[in-house]
C-alpha positions as CSV (number, residue, x, y, z in Angstrom):
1,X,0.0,0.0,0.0
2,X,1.9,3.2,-1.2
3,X,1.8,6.4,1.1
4,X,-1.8,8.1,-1.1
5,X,-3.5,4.5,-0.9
6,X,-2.8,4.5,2.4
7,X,-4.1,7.9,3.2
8,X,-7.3,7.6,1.2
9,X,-8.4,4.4,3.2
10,X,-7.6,6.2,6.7
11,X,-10.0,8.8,5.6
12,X,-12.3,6.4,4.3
13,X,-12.4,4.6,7.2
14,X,-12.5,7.9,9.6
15,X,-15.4,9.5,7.0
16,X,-17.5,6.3,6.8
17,X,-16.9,4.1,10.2
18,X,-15.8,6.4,12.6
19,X,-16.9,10.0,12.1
20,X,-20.1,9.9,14.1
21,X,-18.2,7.3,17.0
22,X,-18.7,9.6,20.2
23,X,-15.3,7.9,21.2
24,X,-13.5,8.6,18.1
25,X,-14.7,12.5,17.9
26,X,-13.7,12.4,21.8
27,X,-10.2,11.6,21.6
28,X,-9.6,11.6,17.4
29,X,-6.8,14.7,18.5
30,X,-4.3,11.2,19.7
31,X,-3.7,9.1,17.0
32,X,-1.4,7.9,14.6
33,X,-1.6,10.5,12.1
34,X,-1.7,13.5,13.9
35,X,1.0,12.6,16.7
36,X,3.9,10.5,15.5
37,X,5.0,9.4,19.2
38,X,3.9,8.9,22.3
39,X,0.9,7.2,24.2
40,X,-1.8,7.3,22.2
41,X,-5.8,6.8,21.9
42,X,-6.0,5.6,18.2
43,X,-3.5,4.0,16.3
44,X,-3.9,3.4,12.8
45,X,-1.7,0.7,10.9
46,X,-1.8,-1.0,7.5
47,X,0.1,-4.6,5.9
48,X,4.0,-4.3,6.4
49,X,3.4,-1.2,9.1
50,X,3.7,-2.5,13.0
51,X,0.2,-4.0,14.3
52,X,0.6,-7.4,16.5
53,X,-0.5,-7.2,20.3
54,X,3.4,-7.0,20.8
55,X,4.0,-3.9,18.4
56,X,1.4,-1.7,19.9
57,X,0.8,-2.5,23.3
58,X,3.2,0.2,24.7
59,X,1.6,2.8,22.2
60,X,-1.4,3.0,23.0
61,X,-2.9,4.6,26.4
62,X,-5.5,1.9,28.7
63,X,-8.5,2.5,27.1
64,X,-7.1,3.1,23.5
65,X,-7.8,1.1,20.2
66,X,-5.3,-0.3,17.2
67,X,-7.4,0.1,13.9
68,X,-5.9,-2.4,11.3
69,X,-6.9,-2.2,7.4
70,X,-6.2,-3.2,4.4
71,X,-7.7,-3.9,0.9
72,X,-7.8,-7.9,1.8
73,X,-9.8,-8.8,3.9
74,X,-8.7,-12.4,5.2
75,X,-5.6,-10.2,6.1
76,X,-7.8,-8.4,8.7
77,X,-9.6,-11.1,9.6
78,X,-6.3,-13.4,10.2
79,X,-5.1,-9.7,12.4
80,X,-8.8,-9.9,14.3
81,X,-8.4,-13.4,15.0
82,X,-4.5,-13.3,16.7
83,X,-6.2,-10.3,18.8
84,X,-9.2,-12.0,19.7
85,X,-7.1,-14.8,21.6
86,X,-4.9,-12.3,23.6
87,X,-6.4,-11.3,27.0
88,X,-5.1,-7.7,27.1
89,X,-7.1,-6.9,23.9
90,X,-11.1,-7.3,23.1
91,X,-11.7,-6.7,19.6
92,X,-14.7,-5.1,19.1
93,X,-15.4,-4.3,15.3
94,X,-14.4,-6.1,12.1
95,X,-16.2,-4.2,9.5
96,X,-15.4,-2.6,5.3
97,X,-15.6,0.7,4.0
98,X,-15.8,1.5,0.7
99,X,-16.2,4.8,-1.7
100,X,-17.7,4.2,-5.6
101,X,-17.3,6.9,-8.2
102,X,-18.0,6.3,-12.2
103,X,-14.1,5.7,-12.7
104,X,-13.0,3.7,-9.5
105,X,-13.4,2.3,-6.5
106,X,-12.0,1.8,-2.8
107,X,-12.7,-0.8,-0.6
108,X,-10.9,-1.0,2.6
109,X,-11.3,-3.8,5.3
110,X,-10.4,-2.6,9.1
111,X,-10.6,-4.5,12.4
112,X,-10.6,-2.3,15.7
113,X,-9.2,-3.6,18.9
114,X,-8.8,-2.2,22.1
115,X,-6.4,-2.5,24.9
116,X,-8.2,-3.2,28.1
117,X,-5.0,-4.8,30.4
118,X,-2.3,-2.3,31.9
119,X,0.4,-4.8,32.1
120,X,0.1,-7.8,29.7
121,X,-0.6,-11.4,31.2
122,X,2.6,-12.6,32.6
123,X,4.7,-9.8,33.0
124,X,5.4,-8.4,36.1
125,X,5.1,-4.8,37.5
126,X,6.1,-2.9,40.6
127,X,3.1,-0.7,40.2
128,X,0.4,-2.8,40.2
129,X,-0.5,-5.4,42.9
130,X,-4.1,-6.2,41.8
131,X,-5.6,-7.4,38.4
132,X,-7.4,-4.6,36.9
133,X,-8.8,-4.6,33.3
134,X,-11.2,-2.7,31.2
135,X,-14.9,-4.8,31.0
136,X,-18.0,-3.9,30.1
137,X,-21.1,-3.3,33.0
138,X,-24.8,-3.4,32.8
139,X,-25.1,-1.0,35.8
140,X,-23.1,1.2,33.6
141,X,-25.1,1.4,30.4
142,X,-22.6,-1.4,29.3
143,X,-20.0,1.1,29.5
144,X,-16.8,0.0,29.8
145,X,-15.6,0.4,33.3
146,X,-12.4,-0.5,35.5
147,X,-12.7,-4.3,37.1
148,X,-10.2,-4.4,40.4
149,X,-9.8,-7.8,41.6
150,X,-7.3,-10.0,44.0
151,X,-4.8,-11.1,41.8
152,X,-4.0,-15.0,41.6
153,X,-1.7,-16.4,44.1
154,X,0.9,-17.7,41.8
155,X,1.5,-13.9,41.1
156,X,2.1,-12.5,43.9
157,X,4.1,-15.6,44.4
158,X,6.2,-14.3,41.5
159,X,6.6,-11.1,43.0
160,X,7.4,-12.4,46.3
161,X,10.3,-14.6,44.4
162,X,11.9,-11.7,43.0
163,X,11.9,-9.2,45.9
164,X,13.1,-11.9,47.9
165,X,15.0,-14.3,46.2
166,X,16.1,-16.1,49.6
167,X,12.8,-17.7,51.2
168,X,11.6,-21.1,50.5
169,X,8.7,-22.1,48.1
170,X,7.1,-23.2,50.8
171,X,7.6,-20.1,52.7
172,X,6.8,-18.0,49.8
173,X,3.2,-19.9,48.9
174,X,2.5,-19.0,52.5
175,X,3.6,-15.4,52.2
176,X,1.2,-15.2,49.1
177,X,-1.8,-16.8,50.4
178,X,-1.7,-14.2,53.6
179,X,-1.7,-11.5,51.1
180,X,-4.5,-12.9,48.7
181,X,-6.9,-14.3,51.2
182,X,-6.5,-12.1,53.9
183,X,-4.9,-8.3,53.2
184,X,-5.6,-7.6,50.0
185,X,-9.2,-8.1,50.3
186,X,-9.5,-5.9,53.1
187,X,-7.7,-3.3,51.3
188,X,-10.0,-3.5,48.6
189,X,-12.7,-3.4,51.0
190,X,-11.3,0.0,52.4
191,X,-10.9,1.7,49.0
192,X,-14.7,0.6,48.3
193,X,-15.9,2.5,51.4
194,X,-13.8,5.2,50.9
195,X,-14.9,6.1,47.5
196,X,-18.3,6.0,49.2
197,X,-17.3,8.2,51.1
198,X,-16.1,10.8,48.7
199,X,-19.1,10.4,46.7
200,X,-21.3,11.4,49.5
201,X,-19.3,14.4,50.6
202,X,-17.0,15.9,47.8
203,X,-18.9,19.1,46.6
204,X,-20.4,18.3,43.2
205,X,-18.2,20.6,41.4
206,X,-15.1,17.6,42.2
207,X,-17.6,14.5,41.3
208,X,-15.8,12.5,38.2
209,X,-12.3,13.3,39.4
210,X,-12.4,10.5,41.6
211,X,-13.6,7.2,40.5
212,X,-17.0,5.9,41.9
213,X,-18.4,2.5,42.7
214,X,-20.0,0.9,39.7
215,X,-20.5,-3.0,41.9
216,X,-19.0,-5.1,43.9
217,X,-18.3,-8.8,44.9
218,X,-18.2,-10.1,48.7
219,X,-16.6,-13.0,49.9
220,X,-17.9,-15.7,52.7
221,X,-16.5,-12.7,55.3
222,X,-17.8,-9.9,53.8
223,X,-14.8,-8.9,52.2
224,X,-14.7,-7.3,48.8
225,X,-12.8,-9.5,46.4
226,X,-14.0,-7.9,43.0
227,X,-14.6,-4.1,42.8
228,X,-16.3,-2.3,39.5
229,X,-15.3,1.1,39.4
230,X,-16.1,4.2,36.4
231,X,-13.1,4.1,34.6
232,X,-11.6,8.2,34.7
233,X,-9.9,8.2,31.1
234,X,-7.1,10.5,30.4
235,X,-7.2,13.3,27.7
236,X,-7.3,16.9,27.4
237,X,-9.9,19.0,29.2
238,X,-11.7,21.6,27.0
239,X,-9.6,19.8,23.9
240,X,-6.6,21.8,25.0
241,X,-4.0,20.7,27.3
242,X,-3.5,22.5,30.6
243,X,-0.2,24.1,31.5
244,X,1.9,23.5,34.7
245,X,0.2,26.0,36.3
246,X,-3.6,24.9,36.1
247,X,-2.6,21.3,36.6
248,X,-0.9,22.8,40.1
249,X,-3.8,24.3,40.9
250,X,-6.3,22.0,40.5
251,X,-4.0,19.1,42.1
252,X,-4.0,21.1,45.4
253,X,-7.3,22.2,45.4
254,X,-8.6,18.4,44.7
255,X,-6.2,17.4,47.7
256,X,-7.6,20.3,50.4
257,X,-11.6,19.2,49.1
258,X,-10.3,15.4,50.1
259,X,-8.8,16.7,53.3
260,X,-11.0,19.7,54.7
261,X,-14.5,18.2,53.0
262,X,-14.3,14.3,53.0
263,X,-11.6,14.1,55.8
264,X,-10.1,11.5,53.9
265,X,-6.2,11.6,52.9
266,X,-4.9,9.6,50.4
267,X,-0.9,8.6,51.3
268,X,-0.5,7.3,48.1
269,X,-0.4,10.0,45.4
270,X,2.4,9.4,42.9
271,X,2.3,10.1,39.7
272,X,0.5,6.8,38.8
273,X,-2.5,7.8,40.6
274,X,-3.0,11.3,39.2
275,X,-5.4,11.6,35.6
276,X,-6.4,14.4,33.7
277,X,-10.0,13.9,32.7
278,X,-12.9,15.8,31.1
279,X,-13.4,17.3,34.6
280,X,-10.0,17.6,35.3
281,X,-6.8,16.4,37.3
282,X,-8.1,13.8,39.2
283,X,-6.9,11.0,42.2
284,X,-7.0,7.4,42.2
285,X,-6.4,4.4,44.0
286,X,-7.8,4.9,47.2
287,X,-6.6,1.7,48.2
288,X,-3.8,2.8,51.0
289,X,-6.6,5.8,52.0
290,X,-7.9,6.7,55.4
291,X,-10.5,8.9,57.2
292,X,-8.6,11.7,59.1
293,X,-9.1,10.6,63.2
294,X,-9.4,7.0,61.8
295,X,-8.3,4.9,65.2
296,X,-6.3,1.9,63.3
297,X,-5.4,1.0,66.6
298,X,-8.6,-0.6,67.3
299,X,-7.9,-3.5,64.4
300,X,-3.9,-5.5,65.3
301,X,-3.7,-7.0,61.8
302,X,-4.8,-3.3,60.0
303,X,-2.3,-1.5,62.2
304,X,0.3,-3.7,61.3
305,X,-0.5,-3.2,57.5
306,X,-0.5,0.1,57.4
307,X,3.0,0.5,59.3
308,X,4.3,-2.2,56.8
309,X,2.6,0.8,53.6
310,X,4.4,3.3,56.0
311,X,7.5,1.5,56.1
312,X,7.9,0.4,52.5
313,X,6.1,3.1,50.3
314,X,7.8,4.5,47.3
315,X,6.5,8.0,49.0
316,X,8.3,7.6,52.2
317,X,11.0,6.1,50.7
318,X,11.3,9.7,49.1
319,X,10.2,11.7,52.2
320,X,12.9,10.3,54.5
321,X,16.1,10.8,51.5
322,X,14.9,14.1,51.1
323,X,14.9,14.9,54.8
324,X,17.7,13.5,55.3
325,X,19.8,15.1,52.5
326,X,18.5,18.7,53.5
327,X,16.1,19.3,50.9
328,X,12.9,18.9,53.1
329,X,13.3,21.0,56.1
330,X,9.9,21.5,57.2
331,X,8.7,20.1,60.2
332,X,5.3,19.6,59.1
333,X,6.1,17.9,56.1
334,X,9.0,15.9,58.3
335,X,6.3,14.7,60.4
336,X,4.7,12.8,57.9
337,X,7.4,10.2,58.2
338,X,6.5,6.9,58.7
339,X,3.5,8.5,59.5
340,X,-0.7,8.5,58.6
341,X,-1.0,11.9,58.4
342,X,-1.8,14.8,55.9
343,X,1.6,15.8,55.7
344,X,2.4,13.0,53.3
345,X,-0.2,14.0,50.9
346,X,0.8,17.6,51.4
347,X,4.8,16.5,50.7
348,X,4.2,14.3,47.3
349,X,1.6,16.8,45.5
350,X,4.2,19.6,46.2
351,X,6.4,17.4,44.4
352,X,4.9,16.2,41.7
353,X,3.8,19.7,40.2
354,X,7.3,20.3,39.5
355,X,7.5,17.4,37.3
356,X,4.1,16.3,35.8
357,X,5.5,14.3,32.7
358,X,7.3,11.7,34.7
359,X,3.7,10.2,33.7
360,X,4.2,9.4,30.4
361,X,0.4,9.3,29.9
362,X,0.5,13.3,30.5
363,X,2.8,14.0,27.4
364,X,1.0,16.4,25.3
365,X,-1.8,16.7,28.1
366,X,0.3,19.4,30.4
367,X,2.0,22.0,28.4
368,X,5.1,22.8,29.9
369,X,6.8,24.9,27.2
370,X,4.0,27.4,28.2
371,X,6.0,30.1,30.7
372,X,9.5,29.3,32.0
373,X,8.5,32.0,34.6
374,X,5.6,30.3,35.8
375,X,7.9,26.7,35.9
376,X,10.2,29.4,37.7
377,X,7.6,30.3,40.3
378,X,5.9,26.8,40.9
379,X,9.5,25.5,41.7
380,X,10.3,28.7,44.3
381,X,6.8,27.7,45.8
382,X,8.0,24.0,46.4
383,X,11.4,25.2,47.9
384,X,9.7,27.5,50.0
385,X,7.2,24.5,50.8
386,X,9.8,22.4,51.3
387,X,12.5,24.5,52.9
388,X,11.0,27.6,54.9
389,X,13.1,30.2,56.7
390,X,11.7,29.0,59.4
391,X,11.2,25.2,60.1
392,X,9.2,24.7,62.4
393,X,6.7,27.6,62.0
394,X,6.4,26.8,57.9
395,X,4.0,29.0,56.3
396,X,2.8,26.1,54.1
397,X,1.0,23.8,56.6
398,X,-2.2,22.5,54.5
399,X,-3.5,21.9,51.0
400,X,-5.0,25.5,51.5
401,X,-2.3,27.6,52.3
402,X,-0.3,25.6,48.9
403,X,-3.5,26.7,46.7
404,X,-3.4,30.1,48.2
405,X,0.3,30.4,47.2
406,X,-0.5,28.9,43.7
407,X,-3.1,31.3,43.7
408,X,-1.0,34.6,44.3
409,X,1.3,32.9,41.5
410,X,-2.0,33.2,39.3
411,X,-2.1,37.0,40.3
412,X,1.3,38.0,39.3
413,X,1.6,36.6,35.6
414,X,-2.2,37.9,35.2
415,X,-0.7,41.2,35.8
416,X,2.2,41.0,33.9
417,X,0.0,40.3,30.9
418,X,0.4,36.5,31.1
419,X,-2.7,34.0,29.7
420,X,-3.7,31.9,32.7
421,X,-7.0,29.8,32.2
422,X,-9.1,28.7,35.3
């Protein structure tokens, strides 16, 4: 297919299949032929271009769909069929297009198949320790939506071998089995309640920047073992991506509704669990979360598992380098060590406004290019978050005092002529 035959049948196919797709007219700005790298939403591929399971896994964002054509069709139904039997794809159209005029005629044959795994069956990651995939739900309109589940034992066996080569099959099974059958479902239990919580008393305006509860399935104790949860997908807001500055903004001001409305605080938010949605930057994975004057005490086993999520965290990890090296100062934020308490939330948010596109899933969704004095600001904010004059009498103590200081940022480059959207 030379570079004009392929170029008519995309069109053809976008013209004829997909112009009226509420998904496609959604998020047609991130495909293949109008961004040549990164994650995307759509990726279009013909014969001889990239298109197995293996080729595009990695480019395209959870959620996203690989749309493979070509002019025969038991090539795209041989394509379908190699999709079909992969678990981290569904494919959900095999259709033709074509376009008749008195001298010619194009037919074009296109199968469309989306990812709906984060990590592909049998690999391994450090980020996630449940099985979650993309399914369909009839309490959602048959919407697809995010399925959370305890993962199979013989995973986290896997994991258990490679953090800790040393222990015994025996002793690793048993390790495993503790964490299947006993913590992780009462972790998933908490994040279900806690979601309920948020939906009953986050002000409207910051419904659909969380995720709320679609279902759920109970085991013999009551513990939640499967959770079905509305899937926040990431893309632009208002079609345009937000600079560093609105991203900032509406980080914080989601984290001081969590802390001063729902009382809840998160302790978990890297990267990984931010999204920018049609509402806006949102949280996720409530999963480590607790209510603020939550008495863990009154449970041994839950104490003991959140000291082991204080003790092991990525986020403390980070916390206790940085105090130690000098660049954290603050007493406030210090006393989130190893430590339930808003100050961690108040420490990793600070952080991670410096640097949103350590998520790769935010390239081309936070503008950074946008002001390098606003990127200068933002980063004097954190220092002065991070390293006040005077430690233990910071003047950054909550989520509100950081939005007000984002907010007097706001001020100054609208005075000085600069164009800051809300």
């Amino acid at each position: 297919m030379n570079p004009k035959q392929r170029t008519q049948s995309v069109d053809l196919i976008i013209n004829r299949a997909l112009a009226q797709d509420d998904e496609f007219r959604r998020y047609s700005y991130s495909t293949s032929e109008n961004i040549d790298q990164g994650i995307l939403d759509f990726v279009f591929a013909a014969p001889g271009e990239p298109h197995m399971p293996e080729d595009v896994f990695d480019r395209l964002r959870w959620g996203g769909q690989l749309i493979y054509f070509s002019d025969n069709e038991a090539d795209v139904k041989q394509a379908a069929d190699v999709f079909s039997k992969r678990r981290e794809f569904v494919v959900e159209r095999v259709d033709m297009v074509e376009k008749r005029s008195f001298f010619s005629k194009l037919r074009v044959y296109f199968m469309m198949a989306r990812k709906v795994r984060i990590v592909p069956p049998g690999d391994y990651s450090e980020r996630f320790t449940y099985h979650v995939e993309l399914q369909r739900h009839p309490k959602a309109n048959n919407d697809y939506v995010v399925m959370k589940r305890l993962p199979d034992i013989e995973v986290v066996a896997k994991r258990l071998n490679l953090r800790h080569p040393d222990l015994s099959a025996e002793d690793v099974h048993k390790r495993a089995s503790t964490f299947v059958n006993t913590i992780f479902p009462i972790f998933l239990t908490r994040e279900a309640g806690i979601l309920k919580v948020l939906e009953k008393y986050m002000p409207a305006q910051y419904h659909g920047r969380f995720p709320k509860v679609i279902d759920v399935e109970k085991n013999e104790r009551g513990h939640i073992t499967k959770l079905w949860m509305s899937m926040l997908r990431n893309t632009m807001p208002d079609n345009r991506p937000l600079n560093q500055l609105e991203f900032a903004l509406q980080a914080v001001d989601l984290m001081r509704a969590l802390h001063d409305q729902a009382h809840v605080i998160h302790l978990d938010l890297r990267l990984d669990n931010f999204i920018i949605g049609e509402k806006g930057v949102g949280f996720i994975d409530f999963g480590s979360a607790v209510r603020i004057g939550e008495d863990l005490s009154k449970s041994e086993l839950l104490m003991q598992m959140f000291e082991q999520v204080m003790t092991t965290s990525q986020i403390q990890k980070t916390l206790g380098k940085m105090s130690q090296n000098g660049q954290v100062t603050s007493k406030v934020l210090q006393s989130g060590y190893r430590r339930v308490d808003k100050a961690v939330d108040l420490f990793f948010v600070a952080l991670q406004i410096n640097t949103p596109l350590k998520n790769p899933d935010f390239r081309f969704l936070v503008d950074m290019e946008q002001s390098k004095e606003m990127t200068g600001l933002i980063s004097e904010l954190t220092g002065e978050i991070f390293r006040p004059k005077d430690p233990h009498n910071p003047p950054f103590k909550t989520a509100s005092d950081i939005f007000k200081g984002l907010k007097m940022i706001e001020d100054h480059l609208s005075k000085n002529g600069a164009v800051i959207r809300g």
